[in-house]
C-alpha positions as CSV (number, residue, x, y, z in Angstrom):
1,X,0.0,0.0,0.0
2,X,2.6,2.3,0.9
3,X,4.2,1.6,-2.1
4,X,1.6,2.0,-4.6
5,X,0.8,5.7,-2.7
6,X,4.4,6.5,-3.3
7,X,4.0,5.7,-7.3
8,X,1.1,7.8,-7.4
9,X,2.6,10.5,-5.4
10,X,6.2,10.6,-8.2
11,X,3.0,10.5,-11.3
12,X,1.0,13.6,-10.1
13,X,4.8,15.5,-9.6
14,X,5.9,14.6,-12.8
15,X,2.3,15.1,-14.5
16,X,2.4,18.7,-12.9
17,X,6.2,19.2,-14.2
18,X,5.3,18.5,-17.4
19,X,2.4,20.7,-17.9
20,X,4.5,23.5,-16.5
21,X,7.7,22.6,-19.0
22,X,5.2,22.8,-21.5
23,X,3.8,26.1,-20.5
24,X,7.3,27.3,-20.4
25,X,8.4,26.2,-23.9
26,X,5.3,27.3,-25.1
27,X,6.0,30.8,-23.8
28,X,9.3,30.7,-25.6
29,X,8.2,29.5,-28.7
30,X,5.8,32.5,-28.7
31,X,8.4,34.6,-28.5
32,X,11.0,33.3,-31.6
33,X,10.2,34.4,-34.6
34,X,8.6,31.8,-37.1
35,X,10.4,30.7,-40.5
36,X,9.2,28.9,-43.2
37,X,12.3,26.6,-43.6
38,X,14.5,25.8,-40.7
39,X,17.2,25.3,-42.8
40,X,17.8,28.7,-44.0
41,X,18.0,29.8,-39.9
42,X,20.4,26.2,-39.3
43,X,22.6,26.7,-42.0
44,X,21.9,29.9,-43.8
45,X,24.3,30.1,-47.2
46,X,24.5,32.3,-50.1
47,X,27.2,32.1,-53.1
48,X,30.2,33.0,-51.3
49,X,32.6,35.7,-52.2
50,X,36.2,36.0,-51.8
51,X,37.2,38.3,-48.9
52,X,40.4,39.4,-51.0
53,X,40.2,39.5,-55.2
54,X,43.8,40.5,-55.3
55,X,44.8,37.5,-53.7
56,X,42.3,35.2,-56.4
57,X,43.7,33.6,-59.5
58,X,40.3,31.7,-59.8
59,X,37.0,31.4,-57.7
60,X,34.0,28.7,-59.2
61,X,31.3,28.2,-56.8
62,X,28.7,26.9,-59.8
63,X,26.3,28.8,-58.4
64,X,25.2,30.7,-61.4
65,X,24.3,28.5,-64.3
66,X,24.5,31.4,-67.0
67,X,27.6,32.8,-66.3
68,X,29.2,29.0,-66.1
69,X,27.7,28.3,-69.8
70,X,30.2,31.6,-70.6
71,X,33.0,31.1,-68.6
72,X,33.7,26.7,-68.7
73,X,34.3,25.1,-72.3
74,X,33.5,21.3,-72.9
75,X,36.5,19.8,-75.3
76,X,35.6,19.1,-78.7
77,X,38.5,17.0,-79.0
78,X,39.2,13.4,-79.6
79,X,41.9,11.5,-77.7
80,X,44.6,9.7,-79.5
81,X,45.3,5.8,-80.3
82,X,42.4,4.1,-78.9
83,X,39.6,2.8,-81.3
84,X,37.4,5.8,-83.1
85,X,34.1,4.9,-81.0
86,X,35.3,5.8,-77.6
87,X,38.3,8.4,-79.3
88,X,35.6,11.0,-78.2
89,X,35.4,13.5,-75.3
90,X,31.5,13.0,-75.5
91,X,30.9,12.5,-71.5
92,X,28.4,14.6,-70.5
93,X,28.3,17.9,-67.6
94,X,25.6,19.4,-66.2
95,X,25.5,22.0,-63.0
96,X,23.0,21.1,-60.2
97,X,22.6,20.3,-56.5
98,X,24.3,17.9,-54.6
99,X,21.7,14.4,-54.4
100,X,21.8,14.7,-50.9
101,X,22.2,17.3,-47.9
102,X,22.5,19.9,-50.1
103,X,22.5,23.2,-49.2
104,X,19.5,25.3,-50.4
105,X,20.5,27.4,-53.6
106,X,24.3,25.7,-53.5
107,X,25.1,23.9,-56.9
108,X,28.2,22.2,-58.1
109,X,29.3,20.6,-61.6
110,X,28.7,17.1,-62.0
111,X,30.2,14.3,-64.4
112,X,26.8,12.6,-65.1
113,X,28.1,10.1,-67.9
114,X,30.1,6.9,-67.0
115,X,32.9,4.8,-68.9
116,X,33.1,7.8,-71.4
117,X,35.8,10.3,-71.6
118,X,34.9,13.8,-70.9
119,X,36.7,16.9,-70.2
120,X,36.0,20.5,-69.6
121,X,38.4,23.7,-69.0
122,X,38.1,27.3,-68.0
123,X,40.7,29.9,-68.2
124,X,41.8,31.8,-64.6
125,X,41.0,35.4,-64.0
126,X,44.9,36.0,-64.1
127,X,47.8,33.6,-64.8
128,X,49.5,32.2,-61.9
129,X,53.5,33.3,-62.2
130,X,56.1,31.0,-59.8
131,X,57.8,33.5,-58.2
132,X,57.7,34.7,-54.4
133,X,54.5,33.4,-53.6
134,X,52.8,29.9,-52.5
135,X,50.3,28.7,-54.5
136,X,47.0,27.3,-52.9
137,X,44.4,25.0,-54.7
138,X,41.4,23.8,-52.9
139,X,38.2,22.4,-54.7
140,X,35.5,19.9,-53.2
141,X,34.7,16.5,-53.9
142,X,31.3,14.0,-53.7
143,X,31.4,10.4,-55.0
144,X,27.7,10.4,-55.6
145,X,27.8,6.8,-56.4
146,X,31.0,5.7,-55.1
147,X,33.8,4.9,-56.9
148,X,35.0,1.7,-58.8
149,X,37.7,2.8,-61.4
150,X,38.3,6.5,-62.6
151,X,39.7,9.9,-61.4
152,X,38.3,12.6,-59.8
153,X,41.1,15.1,-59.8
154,X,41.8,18.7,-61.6
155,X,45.0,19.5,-63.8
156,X,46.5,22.8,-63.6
157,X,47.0,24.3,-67.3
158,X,49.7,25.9,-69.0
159,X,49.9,27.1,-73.1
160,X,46.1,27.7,-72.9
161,X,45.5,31.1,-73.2
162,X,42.2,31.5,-75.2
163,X,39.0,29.2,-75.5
164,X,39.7,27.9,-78.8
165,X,42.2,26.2,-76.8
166,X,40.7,25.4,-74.3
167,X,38.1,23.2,-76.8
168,X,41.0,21.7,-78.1
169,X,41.9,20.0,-74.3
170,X,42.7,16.5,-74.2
171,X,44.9,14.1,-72.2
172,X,48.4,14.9,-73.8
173,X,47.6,18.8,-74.1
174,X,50.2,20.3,-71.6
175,X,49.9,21.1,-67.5
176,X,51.8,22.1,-65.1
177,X,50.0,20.1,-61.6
178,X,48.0,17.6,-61.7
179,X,45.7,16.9,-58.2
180,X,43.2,15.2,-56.8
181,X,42.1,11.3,-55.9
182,X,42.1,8.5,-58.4
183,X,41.0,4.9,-57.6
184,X,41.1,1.1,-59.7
185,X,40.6,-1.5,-57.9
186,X,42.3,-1.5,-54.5
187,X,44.8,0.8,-55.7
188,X,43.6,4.1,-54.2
189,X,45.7,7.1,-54.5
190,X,45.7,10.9,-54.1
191,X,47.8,12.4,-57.1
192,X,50.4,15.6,-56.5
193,X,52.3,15.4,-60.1
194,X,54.4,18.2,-61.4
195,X,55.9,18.5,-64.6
196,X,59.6,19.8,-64.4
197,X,61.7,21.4,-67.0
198,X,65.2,19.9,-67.6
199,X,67.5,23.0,-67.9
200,X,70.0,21.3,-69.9
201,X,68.4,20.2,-72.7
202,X,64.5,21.7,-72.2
203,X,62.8,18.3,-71.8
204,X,59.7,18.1,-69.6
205,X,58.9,15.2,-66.9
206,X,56.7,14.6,-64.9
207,X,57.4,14.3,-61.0
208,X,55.4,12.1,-59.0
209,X,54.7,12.5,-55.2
210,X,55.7,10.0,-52.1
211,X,51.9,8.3,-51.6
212,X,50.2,9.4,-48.2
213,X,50.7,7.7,-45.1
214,X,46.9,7.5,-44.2
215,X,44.8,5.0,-45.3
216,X,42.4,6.6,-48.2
217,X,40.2,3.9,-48.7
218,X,36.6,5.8,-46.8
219,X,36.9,8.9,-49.0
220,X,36.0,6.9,-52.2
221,X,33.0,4.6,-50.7
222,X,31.2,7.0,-48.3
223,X,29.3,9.4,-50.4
224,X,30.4,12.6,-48.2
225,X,31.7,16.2,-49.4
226,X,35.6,15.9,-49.3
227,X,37.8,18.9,-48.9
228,X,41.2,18.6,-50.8
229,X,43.9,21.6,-50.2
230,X,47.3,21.8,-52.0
231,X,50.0,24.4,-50.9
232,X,53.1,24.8,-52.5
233,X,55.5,27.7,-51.0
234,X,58.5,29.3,-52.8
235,X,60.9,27.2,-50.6
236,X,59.4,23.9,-52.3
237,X,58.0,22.4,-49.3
238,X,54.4,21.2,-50.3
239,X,51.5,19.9,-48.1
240,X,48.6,18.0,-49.0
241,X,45.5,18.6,-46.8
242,X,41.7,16.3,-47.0
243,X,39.1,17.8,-44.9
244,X,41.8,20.1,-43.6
245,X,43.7,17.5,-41.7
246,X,47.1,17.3,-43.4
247,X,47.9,13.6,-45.4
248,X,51.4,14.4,-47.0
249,X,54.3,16.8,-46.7
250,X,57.3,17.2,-47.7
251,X,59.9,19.1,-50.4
252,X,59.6,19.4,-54.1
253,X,63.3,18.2,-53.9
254,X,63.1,15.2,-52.0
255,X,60.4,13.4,-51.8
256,X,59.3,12.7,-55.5
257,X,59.9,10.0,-58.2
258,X,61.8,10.4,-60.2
259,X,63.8,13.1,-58.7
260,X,64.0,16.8,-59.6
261,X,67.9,16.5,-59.6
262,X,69.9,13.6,-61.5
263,X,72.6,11.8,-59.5
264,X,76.0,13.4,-59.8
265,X,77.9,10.2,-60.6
266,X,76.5,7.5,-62.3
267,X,78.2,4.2,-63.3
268,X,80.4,3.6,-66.3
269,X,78.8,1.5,-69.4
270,X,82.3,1.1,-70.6
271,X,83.4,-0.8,-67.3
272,X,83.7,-4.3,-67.7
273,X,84.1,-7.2,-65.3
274,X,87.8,-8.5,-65.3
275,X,87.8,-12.3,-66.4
276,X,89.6,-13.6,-63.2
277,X,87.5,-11.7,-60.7
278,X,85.8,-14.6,-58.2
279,X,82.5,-13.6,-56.9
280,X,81.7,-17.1,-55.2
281,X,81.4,-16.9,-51.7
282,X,82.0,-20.5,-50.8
283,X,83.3,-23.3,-53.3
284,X,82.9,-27.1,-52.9
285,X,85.9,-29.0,-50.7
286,X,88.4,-29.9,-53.0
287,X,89.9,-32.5,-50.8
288,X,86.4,-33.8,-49.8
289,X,85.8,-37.4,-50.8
290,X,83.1,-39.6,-51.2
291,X,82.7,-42.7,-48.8
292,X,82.9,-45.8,-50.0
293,X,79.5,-47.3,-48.8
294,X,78.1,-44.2,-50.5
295,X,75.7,-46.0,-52.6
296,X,73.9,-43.1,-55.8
297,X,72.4,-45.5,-57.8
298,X,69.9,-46.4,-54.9
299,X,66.3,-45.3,-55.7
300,X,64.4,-43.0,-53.5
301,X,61.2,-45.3,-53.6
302,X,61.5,-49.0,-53.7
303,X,57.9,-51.6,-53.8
304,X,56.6,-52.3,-50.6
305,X,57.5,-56.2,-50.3
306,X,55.1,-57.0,-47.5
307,X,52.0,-55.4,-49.2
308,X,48.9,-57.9,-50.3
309,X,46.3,-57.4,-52.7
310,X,42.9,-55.9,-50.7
311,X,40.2,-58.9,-50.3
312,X,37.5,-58.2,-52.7
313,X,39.9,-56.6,-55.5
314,X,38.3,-57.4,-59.2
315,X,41.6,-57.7,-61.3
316,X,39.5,-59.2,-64.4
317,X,37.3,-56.0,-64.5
318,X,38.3,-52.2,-65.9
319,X,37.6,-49.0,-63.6
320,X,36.9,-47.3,-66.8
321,X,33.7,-49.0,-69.8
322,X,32.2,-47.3,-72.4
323,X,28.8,-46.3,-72.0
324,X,26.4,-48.7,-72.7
325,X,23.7,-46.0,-73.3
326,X,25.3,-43.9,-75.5
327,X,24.3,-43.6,-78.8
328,X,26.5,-42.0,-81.6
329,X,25.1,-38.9,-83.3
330,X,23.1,-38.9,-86.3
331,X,25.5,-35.8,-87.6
332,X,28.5,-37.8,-87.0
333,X,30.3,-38.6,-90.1
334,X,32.9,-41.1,-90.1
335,X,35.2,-39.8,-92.5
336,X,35.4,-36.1,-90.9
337,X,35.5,-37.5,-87.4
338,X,36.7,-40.6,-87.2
339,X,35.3,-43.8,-86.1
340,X,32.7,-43.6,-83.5
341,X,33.5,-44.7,-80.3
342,X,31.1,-44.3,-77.1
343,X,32.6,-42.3,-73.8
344,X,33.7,-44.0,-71.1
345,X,32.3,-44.1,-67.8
346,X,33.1,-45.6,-64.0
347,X,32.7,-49.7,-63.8
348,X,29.3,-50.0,-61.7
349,X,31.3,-53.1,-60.7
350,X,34.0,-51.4,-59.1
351,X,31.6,-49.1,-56.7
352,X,31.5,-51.2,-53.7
353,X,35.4,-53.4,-54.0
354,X,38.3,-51.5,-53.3
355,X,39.6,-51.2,-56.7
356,X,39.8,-53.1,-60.1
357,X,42.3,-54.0,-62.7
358,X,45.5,-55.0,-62.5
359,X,46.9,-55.0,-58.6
360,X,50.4,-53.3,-58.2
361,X,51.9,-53.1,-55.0
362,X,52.9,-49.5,-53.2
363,X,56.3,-48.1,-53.0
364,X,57.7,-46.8,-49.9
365,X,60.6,-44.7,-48.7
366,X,63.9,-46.5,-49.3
367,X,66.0,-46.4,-46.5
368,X,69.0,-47.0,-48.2
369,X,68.8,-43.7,-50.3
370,X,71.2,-41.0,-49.8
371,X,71.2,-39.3,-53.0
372,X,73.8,-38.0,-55.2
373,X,77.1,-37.2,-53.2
374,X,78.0,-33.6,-52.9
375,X,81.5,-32.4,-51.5
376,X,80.9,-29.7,-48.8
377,X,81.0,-26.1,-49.2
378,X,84.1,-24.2,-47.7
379,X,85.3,-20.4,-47.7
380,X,86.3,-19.4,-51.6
381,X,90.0,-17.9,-51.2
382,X,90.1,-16.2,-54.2
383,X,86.7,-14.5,-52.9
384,X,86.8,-10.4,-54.4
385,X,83.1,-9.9,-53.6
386,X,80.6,-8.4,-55.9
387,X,81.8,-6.5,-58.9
388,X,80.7,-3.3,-59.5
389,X,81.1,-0.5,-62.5
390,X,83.1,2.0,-61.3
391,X,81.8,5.9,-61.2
392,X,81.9,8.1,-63.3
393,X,80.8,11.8,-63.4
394,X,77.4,12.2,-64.7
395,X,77.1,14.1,-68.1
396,X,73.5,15.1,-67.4
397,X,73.6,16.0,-64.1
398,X,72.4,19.5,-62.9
399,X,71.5,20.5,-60.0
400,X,67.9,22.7,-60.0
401,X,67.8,24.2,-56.1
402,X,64.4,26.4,-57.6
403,X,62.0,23.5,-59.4
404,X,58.8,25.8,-57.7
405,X,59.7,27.9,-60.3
406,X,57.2,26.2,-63.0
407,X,55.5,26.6,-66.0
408,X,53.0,29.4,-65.5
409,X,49.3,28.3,-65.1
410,X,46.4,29.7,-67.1
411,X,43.9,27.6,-67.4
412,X,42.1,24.7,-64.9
413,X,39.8,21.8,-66.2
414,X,39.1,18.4,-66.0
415,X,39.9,16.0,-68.0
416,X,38.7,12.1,-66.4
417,X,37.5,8.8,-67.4
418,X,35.4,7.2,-64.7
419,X,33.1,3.4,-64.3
420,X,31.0,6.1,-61.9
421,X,28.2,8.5,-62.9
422,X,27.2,11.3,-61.1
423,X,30.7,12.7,-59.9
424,X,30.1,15.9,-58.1
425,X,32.6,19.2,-58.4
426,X,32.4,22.3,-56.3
427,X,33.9,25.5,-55.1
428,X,37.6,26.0,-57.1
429,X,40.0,28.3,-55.9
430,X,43.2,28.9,-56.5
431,X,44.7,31.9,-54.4
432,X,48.5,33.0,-52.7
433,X,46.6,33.7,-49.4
434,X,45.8,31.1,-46.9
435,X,43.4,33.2,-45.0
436,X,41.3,34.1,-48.1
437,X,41.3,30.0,-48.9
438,X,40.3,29.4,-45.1
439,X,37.3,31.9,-45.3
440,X,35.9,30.4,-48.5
441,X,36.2,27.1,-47.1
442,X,34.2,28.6,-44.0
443,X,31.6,30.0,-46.6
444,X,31.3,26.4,-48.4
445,X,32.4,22.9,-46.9
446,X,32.1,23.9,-43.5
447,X,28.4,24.8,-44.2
448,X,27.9,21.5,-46.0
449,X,29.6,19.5,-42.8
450,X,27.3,21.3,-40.3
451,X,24.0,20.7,-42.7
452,X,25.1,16.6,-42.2
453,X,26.0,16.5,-38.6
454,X,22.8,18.2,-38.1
455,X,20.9,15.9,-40.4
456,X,22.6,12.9,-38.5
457,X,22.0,14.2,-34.7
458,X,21.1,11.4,-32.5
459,X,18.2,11.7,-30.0
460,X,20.7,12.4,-27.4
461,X,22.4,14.7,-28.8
462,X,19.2,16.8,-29.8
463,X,18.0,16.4,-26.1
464,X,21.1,17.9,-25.3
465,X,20.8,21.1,-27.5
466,X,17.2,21.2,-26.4
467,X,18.1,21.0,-22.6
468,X,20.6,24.1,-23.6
469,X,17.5,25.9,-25.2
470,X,15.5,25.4,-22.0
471,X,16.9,24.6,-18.8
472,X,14.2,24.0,-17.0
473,X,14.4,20.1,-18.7
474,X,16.6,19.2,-15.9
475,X,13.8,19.4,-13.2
476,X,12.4,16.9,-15.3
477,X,15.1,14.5,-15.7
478,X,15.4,15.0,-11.9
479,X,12.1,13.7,-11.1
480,X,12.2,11.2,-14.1
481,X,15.2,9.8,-12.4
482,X,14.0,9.9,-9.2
483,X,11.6,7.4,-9.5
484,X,13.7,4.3,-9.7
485,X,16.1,5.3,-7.1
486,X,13.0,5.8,-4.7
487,X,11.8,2.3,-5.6
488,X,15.2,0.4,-5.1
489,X,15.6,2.5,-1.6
490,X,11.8,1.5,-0.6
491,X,12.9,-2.3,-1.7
492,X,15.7,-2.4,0.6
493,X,14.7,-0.9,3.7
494,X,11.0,-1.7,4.2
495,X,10.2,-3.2,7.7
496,X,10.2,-7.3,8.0
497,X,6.6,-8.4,7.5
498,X,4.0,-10.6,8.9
499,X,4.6,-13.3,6.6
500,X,8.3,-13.3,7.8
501,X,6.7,-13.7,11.1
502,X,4.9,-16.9,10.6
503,X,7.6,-18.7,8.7
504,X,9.5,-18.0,11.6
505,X,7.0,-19.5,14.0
506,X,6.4,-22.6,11.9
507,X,10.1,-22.9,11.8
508,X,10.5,-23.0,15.6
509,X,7.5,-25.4,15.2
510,X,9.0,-28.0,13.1
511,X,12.3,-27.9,15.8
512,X,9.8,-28.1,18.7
513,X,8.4,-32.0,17.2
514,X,12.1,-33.0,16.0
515,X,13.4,-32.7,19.8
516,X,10.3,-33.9,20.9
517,X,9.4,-31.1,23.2
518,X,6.3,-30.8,25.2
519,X,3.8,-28.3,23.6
520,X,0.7,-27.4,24.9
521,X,-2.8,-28.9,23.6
522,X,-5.2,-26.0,21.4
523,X,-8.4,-26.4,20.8
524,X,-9.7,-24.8,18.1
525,X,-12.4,-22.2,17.8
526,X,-15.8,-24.4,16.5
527,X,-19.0,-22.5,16.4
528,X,-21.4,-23.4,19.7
529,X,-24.0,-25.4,17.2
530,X,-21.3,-27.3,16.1
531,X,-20.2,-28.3,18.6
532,X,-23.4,-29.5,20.3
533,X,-24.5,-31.8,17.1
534,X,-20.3,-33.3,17.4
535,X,-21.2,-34.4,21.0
536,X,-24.6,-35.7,20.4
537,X,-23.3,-38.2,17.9
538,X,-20.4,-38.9,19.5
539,X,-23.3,-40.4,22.6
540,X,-25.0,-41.8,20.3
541,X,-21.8,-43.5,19.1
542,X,-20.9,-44.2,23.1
543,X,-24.1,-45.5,23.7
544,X,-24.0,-48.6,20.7
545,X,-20.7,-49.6,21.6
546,X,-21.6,-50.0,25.5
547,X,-24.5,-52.0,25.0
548,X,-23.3,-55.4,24.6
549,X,-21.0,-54.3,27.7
550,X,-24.0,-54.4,29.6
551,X,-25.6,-57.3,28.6
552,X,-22.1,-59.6,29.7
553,X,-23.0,-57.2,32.9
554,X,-25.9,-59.5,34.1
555,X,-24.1,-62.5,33.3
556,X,-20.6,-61.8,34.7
557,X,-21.4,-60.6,37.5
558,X,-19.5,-58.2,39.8
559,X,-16.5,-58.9,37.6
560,X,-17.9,-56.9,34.9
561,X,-18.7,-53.7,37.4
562,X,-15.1,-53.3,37.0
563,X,-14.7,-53.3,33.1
564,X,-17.5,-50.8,33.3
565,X,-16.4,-48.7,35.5
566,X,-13.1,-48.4,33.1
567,X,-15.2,-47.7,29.9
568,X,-17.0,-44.6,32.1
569,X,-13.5,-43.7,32.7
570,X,-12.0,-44.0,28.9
571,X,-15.3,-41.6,27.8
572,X,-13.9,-39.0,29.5
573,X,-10.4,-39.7,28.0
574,X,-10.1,-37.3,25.4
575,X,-10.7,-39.5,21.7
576,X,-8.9,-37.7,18.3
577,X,-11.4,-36.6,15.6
578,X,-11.9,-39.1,12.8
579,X,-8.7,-39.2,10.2
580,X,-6.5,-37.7,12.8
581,X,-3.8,-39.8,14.7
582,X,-0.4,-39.6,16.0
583,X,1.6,-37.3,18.0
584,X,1.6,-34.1,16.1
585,X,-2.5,-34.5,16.0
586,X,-4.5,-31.4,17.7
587,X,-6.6,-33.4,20.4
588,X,-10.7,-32.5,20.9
589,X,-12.4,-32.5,24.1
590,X,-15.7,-34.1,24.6
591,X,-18.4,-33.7,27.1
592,X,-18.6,-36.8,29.8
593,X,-21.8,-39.2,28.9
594,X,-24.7,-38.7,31.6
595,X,-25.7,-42.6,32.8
């Protein structure tokens, strides 16, 4: 009872509490203003706009369909020595919204064809000079549907300087950087290639960066905006940045293949090894000899001499008959093919013995095999070690301390083939300022991140932010939590009760008949009327069994006064109730019989 009045005491408290929570959000809903979409208060975004032109080579944000039909050029061109049906650059752009969490009014350029080449180029506001200033490239990346085999990454052109050009693009046209992901298979990779100018002889080649540390595999198979930042400074250290956390570092001069800078000494192709120059480490024992129980011509196998053929082996029948049921063709023609002859198939016969045909014994191990004798090896004297060319001073070496110092950039585009549609481009810029990246990264792909985490808030999180919206949750989760802890501290200290009482009784009981201890006689309460009809037929009862008593009386004489005078005597002994006996029986008392 006092349990039940507790409940119902914690339900009205937290009834009340709600209804005045309620009250109390409803009086601060009142006094927000209301929006249409929650989105635009969330995550509000607008095209963004560079907080310093002067530091912007190029800024895309695809924002504005009309003025990226002017500004972005598809290639006309045809790519050379594959087959003419697929020669094309016929994959097919198109500028819309991300397929999901997109931000309202936010568009990107998207790669909607698949197992086509495409390509597609704009030139930069200005042309990007190596000189005394880093260069910065950032763009943003969604793998709308994954990636199986194909690239994803931008080149950075050079000797583009008008759009006829630039409709002319095509894998061999010329670049200065290539950067950006590229997956086949389980080959995933994040490409940094520069192409460097030889100043000896004017040659170009292409420089490939150290691969990342990290592992790379997630930002191909989970669908999310990626972030990717390249920054090369004048002192040709370089770092490569995904989502802002940095992947790879390192210098222009050190840390590509192959390197910027040819050895200084390379070996001599005129060098020959001299005829009497021993490379052998160790040679065979010259004084070694053979023993004379040395025995080569011993097999390694010899026929198991104590084998015998398995009972039930059929020697007389083939493990291999041709098939009785096979029928030759009616196209078979004997002089093309040959004479007929039906396939061959497993003997029925040989199913259940252990084998047919002709029985050959094993072969075992031969334990007198030792093999062809070898003399043992022993340090070579004449040992010179391994020969090698000698050096020479490199005729093409030069040493280039400056190879930041590229081939200006004037144009940036994309030129991919991809197994996977719907490849999703966004936000370009390529700047000399790291704070004017840093802000349009703010303006962009930090919007985008927020719009998912928000999408993606678990319950408890969202109570959380709701608690920090209205603290006066807590009294709730007070009370709410209040309830069990009151139950568990009821539980455990609540008073002993009376059933705990009468186990104990019946426990001392049970002791009290096991040591045989005297216990005194009760007598149950039985109503009065009861009681009276009990002791009328237990008279009655008295009265039949005394007669015959009485009639031995008159014929016995005074011996039988005695016997009755023992029968008055065991009336007033107190008799059990019928279907009760022995000593743990509750006795009944009966009124003595009037003569």
């Amino acid at each position: 009872m006092n349990l039940k009045i507790i409940l119902l005491l914690y339900v009205s408290v937290i009834i009340s509490n709600l209804v005045v929570v309620a009250d109390d959000i409803d009086d601060l809903d009142e006094a927000t203003v209301e929006v249409e979409d929650p989105e635009t208060v969330d995550i509000p975004y607008k095209s963004p706009i560079p907080t310093d032109p002067s530091k912007i080579y190029f800024a895309e944000h695809f924002d504005n369909p009309s003025h990226f039909a002017k500004k972005w050029i598809k290639s006309q061109a045809k790519k050379e020595g594959i087959s003419e049906d697929i020669a094309k650059y016929d994959g097919e752009w198109n500028v819309e919204p991300a397929q999901r969490d997109a931000l309202i009014g936010d568009s990107g350029l998207v790669l909607k064809s698949k197992a086509k080449h495409a390509a597609i180029s704009s030139l930069l506001d200005k042309p990007f000079v190596f000189k005394d200033k880093p260069l910065i490239v950032q763009y943003e990346v969604i793998l709308q549907d994954g990636q199986d085999c194909g690239g994803a990454y931008l080149k950075l052109l050079s000797n583009l300087e008008d759009k006829k050009s630039l409709a002319n693009f095509h894998d061999k046209s010329p670049y200065s950087i290539m950067f950006g992901p590229d997956k086949c298979g389980s080959d995933h990779k994040l490409h940094f290639i520069f192409k460097h100018k030889n100043p000896l002889n004017g040659s170009v080649e292409e420089k490939h960066c150290k691969k990342p540390q990290e592992r790379l595999e997630d930002i191909y198979s989970d669908k999310l905006p990626h972030l990717y930042t390249l920054t090369i400074q004048p002192d040709n250290r370089f770092e490569v940045r995904i989502d802002g956390n940095v992947v790879n570092s390192g210098s222009l001069l050190e840390d590509f293949e192959p390197p910027v800078n040819p050895p200084k000494e390379i070996d001599d192709p005129n060098d020959k090894k001299p005829e009497d120059w021993d490379e052998r480490e160790k040679i065979p024992d010259p004084e070694a000899v053979k023993p004379d129980d040395w025995d080569e011509s011993a097999p390694a196998q010899i026929i198991d001499e104590s084998a015998t053929i398995p009972d039930g082996w059929l020697e007389d029948e083939e493990k291999f008959i041709p098939d009785p049921n096979a029928k030759k063709p009616d196209d078979w023609d004997t002089e093309m093919d040959g004479e007929w002859e039906p396939p061959l198939i497993e003997n029925p016969a040989c199913t259940e013995a252990p084998g047919c045909g002709k029985w050959e014994p094993p072969l075992i191990d031969n334990p007198e095999y030792r093999g062809k004798w070898r003399a043992p090896l022993i340090d070579n004297p004449n040992y010179k070690g391994k020969w090698r060319p000698r050096k020479i001073p490199n005729p093409d070496f030069y040493e280039d301390k400056e190879p930041f110092k590229m081939q200006s950039i004037a144009a940036v585009g994309f030129e991919l083939w991809s197994m996977s549609k719907d490849i999703y481009f966004d936000n370009i810029i390529i700047a000399d300022d790291a704070g004017v990246v840093e802000a349009w990264a703010q303006e962009t792909y930090q919007k985008k991140k927020m719009k998912i985490v928000k999408d993606n808030e678990s319950l408890i999180q969202r109570l959380a932010k709701l608690t920090n919206e209205y603290p006066i949750l807590w009294l709730l989760y007070i009370i709410v939590c209040g309830i069990p802890v009151a139950f568990v501290l009821y539980c455990c200290c609540r008073p002993t009760s009376k059933p705990n009482q009468e186990q104990e009784e019946l426990k001392r009981m049970a002791e009290k008949k096991k040591t045989d201890e005297a216990t005194p006689d009760t007598v149950e309460d039985v109503p009065e009327e009861q009681q009276e009809e009990e002791d009328e037929k237990g008279s009655e009862e008295d009265k039949k069994s005394k007669h015959p008593i009485r009639d031995e009386e008159k014929d016995s004489g005074s011996e039988d006064e005695d016997e009755d005078d023992e029968g008055e005597e065991s009336a007033n002994v107190e008799q059990p109730p019928p279907g009760q006996s022995g000593e743990g029986d509750i006795p009944r008392k009966r009124k003595p019989r009037k003569e």
